[in-house]
C-alpha positions in Angstrom: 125.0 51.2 59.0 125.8 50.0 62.4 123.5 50.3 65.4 126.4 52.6 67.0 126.9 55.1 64.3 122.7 54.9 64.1 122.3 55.7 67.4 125.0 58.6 67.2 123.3 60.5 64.4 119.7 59.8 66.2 121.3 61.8 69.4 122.4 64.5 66.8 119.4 65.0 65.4 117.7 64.8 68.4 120.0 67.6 70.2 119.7 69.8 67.4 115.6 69.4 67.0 115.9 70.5 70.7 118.1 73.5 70.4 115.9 75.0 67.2 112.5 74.1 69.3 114.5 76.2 72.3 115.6 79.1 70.0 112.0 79.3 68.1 110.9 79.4 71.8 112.9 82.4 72.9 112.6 84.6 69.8 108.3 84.2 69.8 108.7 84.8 73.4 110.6 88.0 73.1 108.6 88.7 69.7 105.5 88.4 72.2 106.9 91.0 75.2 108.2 93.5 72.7 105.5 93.7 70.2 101.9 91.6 71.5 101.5 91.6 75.2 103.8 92.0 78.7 103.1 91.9 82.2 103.5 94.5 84.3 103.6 94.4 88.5 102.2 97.7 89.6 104.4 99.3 92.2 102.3 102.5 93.7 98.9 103.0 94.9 98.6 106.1 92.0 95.4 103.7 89.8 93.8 103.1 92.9 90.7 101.6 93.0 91.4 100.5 89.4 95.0 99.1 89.7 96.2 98.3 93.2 100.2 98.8 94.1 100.5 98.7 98.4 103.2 98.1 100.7 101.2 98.1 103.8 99.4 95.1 102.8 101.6 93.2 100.3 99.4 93.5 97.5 100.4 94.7 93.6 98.6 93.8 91.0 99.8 92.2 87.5 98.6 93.6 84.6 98.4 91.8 81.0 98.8 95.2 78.6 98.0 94.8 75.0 100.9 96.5 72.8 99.5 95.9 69.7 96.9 97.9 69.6 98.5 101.6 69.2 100.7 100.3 66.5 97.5 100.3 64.3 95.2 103.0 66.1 95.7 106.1 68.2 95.0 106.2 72.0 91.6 106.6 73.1 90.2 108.8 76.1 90.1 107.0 79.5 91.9 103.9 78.2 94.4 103.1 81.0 97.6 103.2 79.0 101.4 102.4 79.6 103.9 105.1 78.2 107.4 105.5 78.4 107.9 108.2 81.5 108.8 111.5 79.2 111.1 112.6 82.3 112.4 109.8 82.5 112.7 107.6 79.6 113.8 104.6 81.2 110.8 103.8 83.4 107.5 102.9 82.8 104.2 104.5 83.9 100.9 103.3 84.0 97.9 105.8 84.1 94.7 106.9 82.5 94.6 109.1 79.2 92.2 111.8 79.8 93.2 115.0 77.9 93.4 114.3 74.1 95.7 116.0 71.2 94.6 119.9 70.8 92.6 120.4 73.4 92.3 122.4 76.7 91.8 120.8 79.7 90.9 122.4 83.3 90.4 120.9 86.6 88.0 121.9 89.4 85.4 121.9 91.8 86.8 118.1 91.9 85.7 117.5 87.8 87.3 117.8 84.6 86.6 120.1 81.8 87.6 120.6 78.4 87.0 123.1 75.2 88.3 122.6 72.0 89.7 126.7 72.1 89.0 129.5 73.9 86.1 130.5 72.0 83.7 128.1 73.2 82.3 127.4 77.1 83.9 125.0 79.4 81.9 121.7 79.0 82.3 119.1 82.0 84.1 115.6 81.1 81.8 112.4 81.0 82.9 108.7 81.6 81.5 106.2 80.3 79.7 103.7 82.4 82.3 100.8 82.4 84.9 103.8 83.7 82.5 105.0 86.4 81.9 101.0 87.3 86.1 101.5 87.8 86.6 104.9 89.7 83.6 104.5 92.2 84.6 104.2 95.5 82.9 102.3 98.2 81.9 104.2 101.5 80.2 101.8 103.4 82.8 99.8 105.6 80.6 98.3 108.1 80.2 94.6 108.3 77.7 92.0 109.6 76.9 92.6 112.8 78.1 96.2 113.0 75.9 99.3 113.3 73.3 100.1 110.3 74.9 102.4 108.4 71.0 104.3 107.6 69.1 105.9 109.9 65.4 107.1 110.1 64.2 110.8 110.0 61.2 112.1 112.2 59.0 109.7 112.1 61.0 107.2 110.2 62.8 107.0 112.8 60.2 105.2 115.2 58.3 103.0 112.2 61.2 102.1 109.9 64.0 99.5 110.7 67.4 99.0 109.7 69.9 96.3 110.0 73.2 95.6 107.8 72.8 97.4 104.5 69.3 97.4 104.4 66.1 99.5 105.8 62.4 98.4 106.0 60.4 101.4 105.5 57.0 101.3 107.3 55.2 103.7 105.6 56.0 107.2 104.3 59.5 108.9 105.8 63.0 109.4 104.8 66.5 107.3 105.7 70.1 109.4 106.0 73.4 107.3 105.0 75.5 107.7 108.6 78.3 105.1 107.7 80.0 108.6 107.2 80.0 110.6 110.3 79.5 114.5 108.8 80.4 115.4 105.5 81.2 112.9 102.8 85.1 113.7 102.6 87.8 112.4 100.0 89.4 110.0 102.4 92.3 108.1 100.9 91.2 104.1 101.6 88.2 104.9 100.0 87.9 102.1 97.1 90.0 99.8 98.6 88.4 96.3 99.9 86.8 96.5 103.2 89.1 93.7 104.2 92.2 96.0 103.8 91.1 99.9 104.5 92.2 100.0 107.8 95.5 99.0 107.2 95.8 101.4 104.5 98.3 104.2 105.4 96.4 107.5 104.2 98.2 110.3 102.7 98.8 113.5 103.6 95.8 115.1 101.6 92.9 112.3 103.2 89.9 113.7 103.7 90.6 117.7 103.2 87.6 118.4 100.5 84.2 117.5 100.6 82.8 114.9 97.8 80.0 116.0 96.1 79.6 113.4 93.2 77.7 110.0 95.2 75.7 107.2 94.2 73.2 105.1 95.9 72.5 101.5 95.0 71.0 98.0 95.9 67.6 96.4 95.4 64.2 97.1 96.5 60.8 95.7 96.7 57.9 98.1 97.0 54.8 96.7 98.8 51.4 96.7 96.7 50.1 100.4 98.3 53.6 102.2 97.5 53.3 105.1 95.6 56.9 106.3 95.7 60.6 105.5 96.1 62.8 108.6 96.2 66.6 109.0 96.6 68.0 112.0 97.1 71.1 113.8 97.0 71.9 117.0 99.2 74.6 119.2 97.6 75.2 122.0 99.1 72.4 124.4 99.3 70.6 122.0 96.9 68.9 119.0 97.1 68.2 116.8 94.3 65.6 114.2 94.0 64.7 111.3 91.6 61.8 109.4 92.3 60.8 106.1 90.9 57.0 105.5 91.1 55.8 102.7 93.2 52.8 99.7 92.5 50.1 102.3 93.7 51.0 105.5 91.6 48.4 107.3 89.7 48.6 105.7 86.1 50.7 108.5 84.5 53.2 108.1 86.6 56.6 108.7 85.1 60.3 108.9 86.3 61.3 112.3 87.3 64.2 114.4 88.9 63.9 117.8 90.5 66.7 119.9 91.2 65.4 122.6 93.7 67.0 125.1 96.2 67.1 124.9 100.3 69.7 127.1 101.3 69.8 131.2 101.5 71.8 131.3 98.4 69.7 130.1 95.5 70.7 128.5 92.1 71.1 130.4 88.5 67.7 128.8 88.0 65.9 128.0 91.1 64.6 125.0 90.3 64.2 121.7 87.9 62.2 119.3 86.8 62.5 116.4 84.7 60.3 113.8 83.5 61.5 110.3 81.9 59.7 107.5 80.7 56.6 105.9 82.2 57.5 103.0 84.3 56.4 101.5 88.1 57.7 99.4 90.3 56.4 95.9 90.3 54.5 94.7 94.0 56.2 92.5 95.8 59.1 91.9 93.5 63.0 92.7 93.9 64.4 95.4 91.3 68.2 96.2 91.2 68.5 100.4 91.2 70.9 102.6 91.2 70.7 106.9 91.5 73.6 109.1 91.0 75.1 112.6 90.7 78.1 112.4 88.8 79.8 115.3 86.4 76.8 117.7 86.9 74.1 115.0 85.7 71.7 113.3 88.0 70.4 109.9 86.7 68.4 107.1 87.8 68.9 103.1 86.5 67.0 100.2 86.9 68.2 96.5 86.1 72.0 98.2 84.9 69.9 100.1 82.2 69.8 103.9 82.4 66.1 105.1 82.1 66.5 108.7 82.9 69.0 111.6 83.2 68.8 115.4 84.0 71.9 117.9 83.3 72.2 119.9 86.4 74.6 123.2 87.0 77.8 123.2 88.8 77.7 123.5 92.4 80.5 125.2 94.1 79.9 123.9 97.3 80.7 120.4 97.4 79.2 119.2 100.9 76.8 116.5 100.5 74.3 113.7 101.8 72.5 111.1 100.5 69.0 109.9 101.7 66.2 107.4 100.8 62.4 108.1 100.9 59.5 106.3 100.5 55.6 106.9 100.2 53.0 104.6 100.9 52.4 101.5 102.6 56.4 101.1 102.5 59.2 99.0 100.7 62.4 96.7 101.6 65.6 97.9 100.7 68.8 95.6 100.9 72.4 95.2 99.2 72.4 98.9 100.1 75.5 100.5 98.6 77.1 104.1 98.6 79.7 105.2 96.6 81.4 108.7 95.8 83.7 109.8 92.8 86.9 110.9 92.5 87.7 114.6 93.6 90.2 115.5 91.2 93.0 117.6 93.0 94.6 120.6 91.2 98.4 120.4 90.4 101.0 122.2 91.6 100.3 125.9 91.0 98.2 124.5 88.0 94.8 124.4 86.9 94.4 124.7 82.9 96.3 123.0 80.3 96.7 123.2 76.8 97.8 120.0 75.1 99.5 119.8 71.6 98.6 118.2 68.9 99.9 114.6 68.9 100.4 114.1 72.8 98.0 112.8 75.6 97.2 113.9 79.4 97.4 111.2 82.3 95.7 111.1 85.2 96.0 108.8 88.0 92.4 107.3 89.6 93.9 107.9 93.0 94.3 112.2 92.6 95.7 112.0 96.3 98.7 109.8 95.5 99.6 109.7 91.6 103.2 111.4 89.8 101.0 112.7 86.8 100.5 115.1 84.5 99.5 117.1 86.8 103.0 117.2 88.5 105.4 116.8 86.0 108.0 119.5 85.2 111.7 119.5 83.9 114.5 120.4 86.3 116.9 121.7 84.1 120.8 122.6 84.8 123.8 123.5 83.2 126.6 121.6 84.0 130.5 121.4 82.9 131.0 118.1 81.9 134.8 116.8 81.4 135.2 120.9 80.3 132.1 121.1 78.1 129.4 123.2 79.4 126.1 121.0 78.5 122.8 121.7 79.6 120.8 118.6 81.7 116.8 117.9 81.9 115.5 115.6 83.7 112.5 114.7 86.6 111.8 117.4 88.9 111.3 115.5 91.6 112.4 116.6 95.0 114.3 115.1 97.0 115.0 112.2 94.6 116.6 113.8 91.9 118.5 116.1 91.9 119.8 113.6 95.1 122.5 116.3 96.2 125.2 114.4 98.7 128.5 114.9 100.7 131.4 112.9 99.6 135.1 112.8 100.1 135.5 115.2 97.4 133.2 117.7 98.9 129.5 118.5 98.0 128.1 116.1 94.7 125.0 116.4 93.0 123.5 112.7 91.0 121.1 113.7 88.1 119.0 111.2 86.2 118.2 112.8 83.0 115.4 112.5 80.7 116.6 109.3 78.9 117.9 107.8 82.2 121.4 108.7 82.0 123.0 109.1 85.5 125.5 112.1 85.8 127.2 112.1 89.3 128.9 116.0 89.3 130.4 118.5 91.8 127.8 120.6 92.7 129.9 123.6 92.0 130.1 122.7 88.2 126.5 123.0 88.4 124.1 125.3 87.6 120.1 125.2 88.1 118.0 127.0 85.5 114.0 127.8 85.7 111.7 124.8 86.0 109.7 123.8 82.3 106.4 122.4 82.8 106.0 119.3 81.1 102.8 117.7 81.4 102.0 116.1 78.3 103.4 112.2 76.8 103.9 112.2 73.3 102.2 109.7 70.9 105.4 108.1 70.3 105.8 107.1 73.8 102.3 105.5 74.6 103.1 102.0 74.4 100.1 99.8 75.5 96.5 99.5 76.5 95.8 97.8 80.9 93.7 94.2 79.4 93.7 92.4 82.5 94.4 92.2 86.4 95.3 88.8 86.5 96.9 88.6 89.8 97.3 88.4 93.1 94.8 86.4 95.4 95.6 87.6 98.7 95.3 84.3 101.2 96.3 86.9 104.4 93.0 89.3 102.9 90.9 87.4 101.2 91.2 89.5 97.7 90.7 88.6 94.3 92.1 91.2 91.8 91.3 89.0 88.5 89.3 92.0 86.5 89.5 93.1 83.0 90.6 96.8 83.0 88.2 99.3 82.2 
């Protein structure tokens, strides 16, 4: 064979070798997106803290979601799931599952509550740690330099000192959290990094209910002749307080949490007491803490391990405070942190769902800003459609659809339905029929499981987004 007709069928070869390696590309690529993992860009604040979507600042997360997952297992509670939009089947939604198949879910008093039927009491809804670790939101946004965000009580006051973060106690006396002025308040750039809350745009609901749910974290390092480290937590007429014995408590010394009355109007039970497991604070040596009142139950951690917890009753009033205390010779307290919850918002004329078997509730971590379940209803119509009266569901969702406009052939209504078909109709043709509440996605829409942030960095803010989704 010549070198010419060689070289000829080597360039063949060599052509087609590159078109099957492009091909096999493109069909494990697609294979991948449709049926392993995709990346979605997440347009809306609605997941914030956990998933961040903002205009104001230029920053909207990516998110690696796992769809294989719910092809061989059902959903689980407080996953953060994607789902086909059941309004609007062409769009997808990101939120978290929180009400499960069969079950009734209620919101209030800024918690959520569930019973498997009427028969039984209300119980109140529990996350897990990694989900709390998610849905905190930081309230401290002072920086170096800036006021302490703590300050001393009655004598505290004089023989205690506080600087960024952190308070020296001298001695016995208690320390208020003042880096909120008044009551602790659901304000909407809450959660967001300290470099971008006050560019933030706040809604229309910021700061309109009080927070009752905190937490109080950091280190500490109790002197040798401390017998006592305390946080507490006011909510309304109550005060709650969970003590962690110091170097110089008496040798039973235990964890413990009381619960006790300091209003005019007391509690079903007036007061109570729990004791945990024997433990002391070592002298002169840093310890990580944390104390919290979350979903009616006060607990106390130390080192990320939970050593004690106390179920407490619902308190209607929501106004709150957090403090520290100390007794003894005194103790150092830095990397001081406070954090509330989410205040779940009611939905529109809403407040108790039942949800069917084989469909899921979503909620969005930001309550104040999120199109979920808690919204969603049908706007239905009946329309005459090239002379065939057909009836039309679809987003209620005013004023973007129905979007009803003046043209040159008088007044026209455009109506996305609920598989994304756009009808563009004389509004005479049309008729609107009573709202159906819709608040549930079916299994066979829930599509994926949130893996990964895995983008941006934000150069202009200095924020790193790479998390795993909890």
């Amino acid at each position: 064979m010549s070198a010419a007709k060689q070289d000829k069928g080597a360039s063949k070869t060599a052509w087609r070798d590159n078109m099957e390696a492009f091909a096999v590309a493109v069909i494990m690529a697609v294979l991948l997106k449709y049926f392993v993992l995709e990346a979605y860009k997440i347009p809306t604040g609605s997941m914030q803290p956990t998933l961040m979507g903002n205009d104001e600042t230029g920053i909207f997360d990516r998110v690696l979601v796992d769809k294989l997952s719910y092809r061989f297992r059902d959903p689980e509670r407080f996953e953060v799931a994607t789902f086909k939009y059941p309004l609007d089947r062409s769009k997808n939604f990101i939120k978290r599952i929180v009400g499960m198949p069969d079950e009734l879910l209620r919101i209030a008093h800024g918690d959520i509550w569930t019973r498997k039927d009427e028969r039984v009491p209300w119980k109140v809804l529990r996350r897990p740690r990694s989900v709390q670790g998610e849905t905190w939101k930081a309230l401290d946004m002072s920086r170096e330099g800036e006021a302490p965000t703590w300050a001393g009580e009655n004598q505290a006051a004089s023989t205690w000192s506080f600087s960024h973060r952190s308070a020296a106690a001298r001695g016995a006396g208690r320390a208020r959290f003042v880096g909120r002025p008044g009551a602790i308040m659901d304000v909407y750039a809450d959660g967001y990094p300290r470099s971008i809350q006050g560019k933030v745009v706040p809604g229309k609901n910021s700061g309109r209910v009080p927070v009752g749910d905190l937490r109080v974290c950091g280190e500490v390092r109790a002197e040798a002749g401390c017998t006592l480290v305390a946080i507490e937590f006011d909510e309304g007429s109550r005060r709650y307080r969970l003590e962690i014995p110091g170097p110089a408590a008496a040798a039973d010394a235990t964890l413990r949490i009381t619960a006790v009355d300091i209003g005019v109007q007391p509690m079903a039970r007036a007061a109570r007491d729990g004791r945990g497991k024997a433990y002391r604070l070592p002298a002169g040596k840093s310890v990580s803490f944390g104390a919290q009142n979350l979903d009616d139950e006060l607990s106390i951690d130390i080192d990320g391990e939970v050593l004690m917890a106390l179920d407490i009753e619902l308190a209607a009033d929501q106004h709150s405070a957090a403090w520290l205390a100390c007794e003894g010779a005194g103790a150092e307290f830095s990397d001081l942190e406070v954090f509330r919850d989410i205040y779940y918002l009611e939905g529109r004329g809403e407040s108790e769902y039942a949800i069917p078997d084989g469909h899921y509730f979503m909620l969005g971590d930001n309550t104040q800003n999120s199109s979920d379940s808690r919204e969603w209803s049908l706007y239905v119509m009946e329309a005459s459609i090239d002379g065939v009266e057909r009836q039309l569901r679809g987003n209620n969702r005013d004023p973007e659809n129905p979007l009803h406009l003046q043209s040159e052939l008088g007044p026209t209504t455009w109506f996305r339905d609920e598989w994304g078909e756009l009808f563009v109709l004389p509004t005479s043709s049309t008729r609107r029929l009573p709202a159906i509440d819709s608040p549930v996605v079916p299994r066979e829409l829930m599509t994926g499981r949130a893996l990964l942030v895995f983008w941006p960095y934000s150069f202009d803010h200095g924020v790193l987004r790479l998390k795993w989704v909890h």
